[in-house]
Every structure is written in C-alpha cells, then in structure tokens.
N, C-alpha and C positions, 0 to 999 in steps of 0.2 A: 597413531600417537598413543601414550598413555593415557588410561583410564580416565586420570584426575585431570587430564589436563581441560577435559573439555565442562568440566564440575564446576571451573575456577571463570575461563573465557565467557560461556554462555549468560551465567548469573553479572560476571562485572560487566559486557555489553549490555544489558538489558539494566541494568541500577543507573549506568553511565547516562543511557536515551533518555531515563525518567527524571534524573538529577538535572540534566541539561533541561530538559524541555520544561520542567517545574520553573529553575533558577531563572529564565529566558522568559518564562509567562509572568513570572512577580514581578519582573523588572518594568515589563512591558505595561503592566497595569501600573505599577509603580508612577511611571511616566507620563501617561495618560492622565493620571488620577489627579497629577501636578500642570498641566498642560494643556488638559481639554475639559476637567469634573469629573471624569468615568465614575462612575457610582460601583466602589468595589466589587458589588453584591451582581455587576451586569457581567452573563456568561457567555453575551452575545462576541464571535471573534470579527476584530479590525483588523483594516489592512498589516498594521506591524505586528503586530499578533498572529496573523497567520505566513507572515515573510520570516519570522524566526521560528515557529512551527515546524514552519517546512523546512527551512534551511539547519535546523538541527538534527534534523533528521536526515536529511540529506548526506549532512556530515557523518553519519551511523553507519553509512555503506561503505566506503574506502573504510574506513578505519577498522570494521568486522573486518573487512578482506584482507587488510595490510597484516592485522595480527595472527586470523590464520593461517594463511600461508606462514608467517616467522614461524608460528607452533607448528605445523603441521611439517615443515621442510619442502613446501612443493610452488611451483611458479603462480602467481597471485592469478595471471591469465589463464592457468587454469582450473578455478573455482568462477569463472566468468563464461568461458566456452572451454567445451573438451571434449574429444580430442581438435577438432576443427577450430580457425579462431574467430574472434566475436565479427560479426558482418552489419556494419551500420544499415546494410542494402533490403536485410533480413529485418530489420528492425522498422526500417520506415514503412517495408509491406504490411506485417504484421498492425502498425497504426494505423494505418490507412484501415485495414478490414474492422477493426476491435473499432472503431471511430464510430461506424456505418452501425456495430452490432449494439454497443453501449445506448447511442440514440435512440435506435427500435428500443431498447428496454425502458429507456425511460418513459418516451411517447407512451407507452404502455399501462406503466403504472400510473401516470398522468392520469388517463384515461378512468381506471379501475378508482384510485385513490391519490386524487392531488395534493393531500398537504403531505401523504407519505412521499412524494415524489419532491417533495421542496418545492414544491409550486404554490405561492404566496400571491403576495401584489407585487405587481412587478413598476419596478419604478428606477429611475436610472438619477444617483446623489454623487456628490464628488466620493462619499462612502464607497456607492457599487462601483465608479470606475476604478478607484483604486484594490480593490478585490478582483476585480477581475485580472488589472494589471498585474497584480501580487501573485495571481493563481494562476497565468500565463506563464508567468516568470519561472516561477520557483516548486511549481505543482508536479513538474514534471522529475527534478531533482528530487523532489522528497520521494515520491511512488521511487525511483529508480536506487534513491537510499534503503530505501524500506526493502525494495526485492533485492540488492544486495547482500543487507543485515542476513535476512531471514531462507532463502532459497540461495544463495551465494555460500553466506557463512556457517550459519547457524543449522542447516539439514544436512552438509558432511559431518559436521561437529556430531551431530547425535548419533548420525550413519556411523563412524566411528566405534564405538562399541559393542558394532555387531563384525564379526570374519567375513562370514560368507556373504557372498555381495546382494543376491534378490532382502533376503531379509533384513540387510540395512539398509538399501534404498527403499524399504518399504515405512521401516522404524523411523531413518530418517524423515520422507513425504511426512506422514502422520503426525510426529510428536512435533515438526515445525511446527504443522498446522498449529496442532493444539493451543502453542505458544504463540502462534500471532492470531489468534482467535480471543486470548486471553489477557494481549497486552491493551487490547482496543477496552477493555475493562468495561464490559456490558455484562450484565448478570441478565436482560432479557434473552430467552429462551430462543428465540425467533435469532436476533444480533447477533447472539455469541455462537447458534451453529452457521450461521451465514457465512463470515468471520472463518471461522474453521472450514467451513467449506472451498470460499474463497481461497483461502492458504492451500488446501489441497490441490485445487486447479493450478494455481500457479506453480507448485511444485510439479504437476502432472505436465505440465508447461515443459519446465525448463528439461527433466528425462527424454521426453519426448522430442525436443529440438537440440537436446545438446547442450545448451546455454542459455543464456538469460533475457535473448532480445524478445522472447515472445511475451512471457511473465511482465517483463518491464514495459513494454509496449500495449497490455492488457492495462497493465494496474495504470500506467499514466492516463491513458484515454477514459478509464474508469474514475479516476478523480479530479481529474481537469474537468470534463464533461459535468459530474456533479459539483464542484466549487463554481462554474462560470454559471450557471444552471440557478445553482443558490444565491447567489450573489444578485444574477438579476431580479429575482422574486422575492426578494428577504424586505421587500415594503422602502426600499432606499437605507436602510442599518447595515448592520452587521451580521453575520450568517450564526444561528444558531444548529449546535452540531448535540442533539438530545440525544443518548444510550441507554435510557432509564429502562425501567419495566414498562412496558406496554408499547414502546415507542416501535417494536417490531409487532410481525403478523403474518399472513398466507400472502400479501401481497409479495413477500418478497421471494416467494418462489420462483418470480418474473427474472426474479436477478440469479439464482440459482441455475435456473434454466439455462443464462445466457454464461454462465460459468461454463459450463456443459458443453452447451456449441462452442467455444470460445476455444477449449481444448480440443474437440475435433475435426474445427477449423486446421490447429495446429501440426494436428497426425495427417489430416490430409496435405495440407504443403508440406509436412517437411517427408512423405513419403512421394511426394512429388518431385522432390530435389534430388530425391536417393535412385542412383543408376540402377 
C-alpha cells in the first residue's frame, strides 16, 4: 500500500480506542455517581466499568481488520490466518496449555511478592461476583480485540514500509511492540518493557503459527486469569489496576520468563503439526 496510508490508519485506530474508552469511562462514573455515590476521585474499576472496558476494545479488532484489508486490498481472513485458515481446534489447545502456564506464574509471584500478584483479602461481595462474571464474559473478547488491533492490523501496517520481507516482519514484530507497550501508558520502567516485551511474544506467536489463535489464546488466559484472580482478592470492592512508578520490579521477570516458554511452547507444536 502507499506510504501514507498507514500514517493516517494507525494514528485514527489508536485516537478512536482512547476517545471510546475515555467517553464510555465518564459516562460510566457519570452513572454510578448518580446511582450508587461513586466518589469521582475512586479509581477502583466495577462491574460496568470494566464490561464497557472490555467491550470497547473488543470492538477495536474487527474494525482494525475491516479497514485494513479495505486499504490494504487483500481478504480480511487473511490478516487473521495465512496462508492456512484460522482452526478454532488450534485455538482451544493452545488455552488449554497457556491456562496451566499462566497459573505456575502467578503461584509464583504469589509466593515471592503477594500484593504484586493482586493477592489482597479475599472476600466474595455481590461487587466480586459480578467482576468475575463481567471478566468471564467479556475478558476474553477484549484480549482477542486487542491481538486483532495490534498483531492483526496494526504489525502488517508498519511491516508495510519496508520491500523486502525478513526486514519488515522484523520492523513490523518490533515497532508493534513498542506501541502496545506504550498505549498501556506506564512510564515505570519495569511495566513499560514488560508491555513491550509481551507485544513481542505475541507477535513472535502469530509468525510462528501463522495466525492469530496462539497470541489470542495467550493474552486471553493471561488476563482472564488475572481479572478473576483480582476480583477475588481486591477485599469484596472493585479491582484497582495501578501503572504508576514503582508499581513494577524484578518480580516480574516471573511473567517475562513465561512469555518466553509461551512462545516455545508454540514452535514446538506448530513444528509438530508441520509434515
């Protein structure tokens, strides 16, 4: 595609997620605040607060898809699987193992440092059931929006400006990253290359299987696991999600690590599939 075109796409997806999910959070405090007293000032998120969260973002993955493929001229299914097509069959294994791996990581950092693990007081409020029910629901959609936007749409786009193809699949992996390291808007040190790193794996993900059921099968069992996780330990409230300075540290190597196997999980089955 031309140059500009992906100058003009990348920047109005990315203003679109932030305008939505802004507009959808004032409304939502809005409502509460008229409804239940929510004290403006409280950054702790509830059930409908994190069911339009997620479900805003959700909506971010078709609609990257739908517009590049219009710009790009090429079939929408393939920016999802290619050349092979997407296998739901591929998708359930991959949760099933990511399910198993995500847990050891948490158990883990449990272990090492509990309140970095969101392990609180655990207490069970109409609050936590309905968070859990919210983050059942809709948890899975949002991760599966998000690896859309960003390894879907958003890593050909940048792939794009490079000919030859090693060195735009590499521009592309990379300058994703960057950008979904940077939209989670953490200026700690430790967050933001987590974040980036994260983004790499799952790009390293979707090369390596062809499509998108590994990546999305990662990041779902990734934040299902920690919303249900949160939810139940957050003392019976609302799950507090802090990015500040300091809020990261060494512990989270635990989660880097499991990025790592996560993807050689993935080289090994899908070199396992390959006659």
């Amino acid at each position: 595609m031309a140059w500009w075109k992906p100058l003009l796409i990348i920047p109005g997806l990315l203003v679109t997620m932030v305008v939505l999910q802004t507009v959808l959070t004032l409304i939502v405090v809005l409502v509460e605040m008229a409804a239940f007293g929510r004290d403006p000032m409280d950054a702790t998120i509830s059930p409908l607060m994190m069911a339009v969260m997620n479900l805003s973002l959700a909506a971010m993955g078709p609609l990257a898809i739908l517009v590049t493929a219009l710009v790009a001229r090429v079939p929408w299914r393939s920016l999802i699987a290619t050349p092979r097509r997407a296998s739901l069959r591929r998708g359930l294994v991959y949760a099933g193992a990511f399910s198993a791996l995500v847990g050891v990581a948490l158990a883990l950092t449990a272990l090492i440092d509990p309140s970095a693990a969101g392990i609180g007081q655990f207490a069970i409020t109409s609050t936590t059931i309905g968070l859990v029910l919210v983050a059942l629901l809709t948890t899975p959609l949002q991760a599966a929006g998000e690896e859309l936007l960003f390894r879907g749409a958003m890593m050909p786009l940048l792939a794009s400006w490079v000919r030859a193809v090693r060195p735009a699949l590499v521009l592309g992996m990379i300058a994703s990253s960057i950008v979904f390291g940077l939209v989670h808007m953490s200026v700690d040190p430790w967050l933001l290359s987590y974040y980036a790193i994260f983004g790499l794996c799952m790009a390293a993900m979707a090369v390596i299987s062809r499509g998108l059921e590994a990546p999305i099968a990662f990041h779902v069992m990734n934040n299902l696991i920690m919303m249900v996780v949160g939810a139940l330990f957050a003392g019976g409230g609302g799950i507090v999600i802090d990015r500040s300075v300091g809020m990261g540290g060494p512990f989270m190597l635990v989660f880097i690590v499991v990025d790592l196997v996560a993807v050689g999980l993935v080289w090994l089955y899908e070199r396992s599939q390959r006659p």
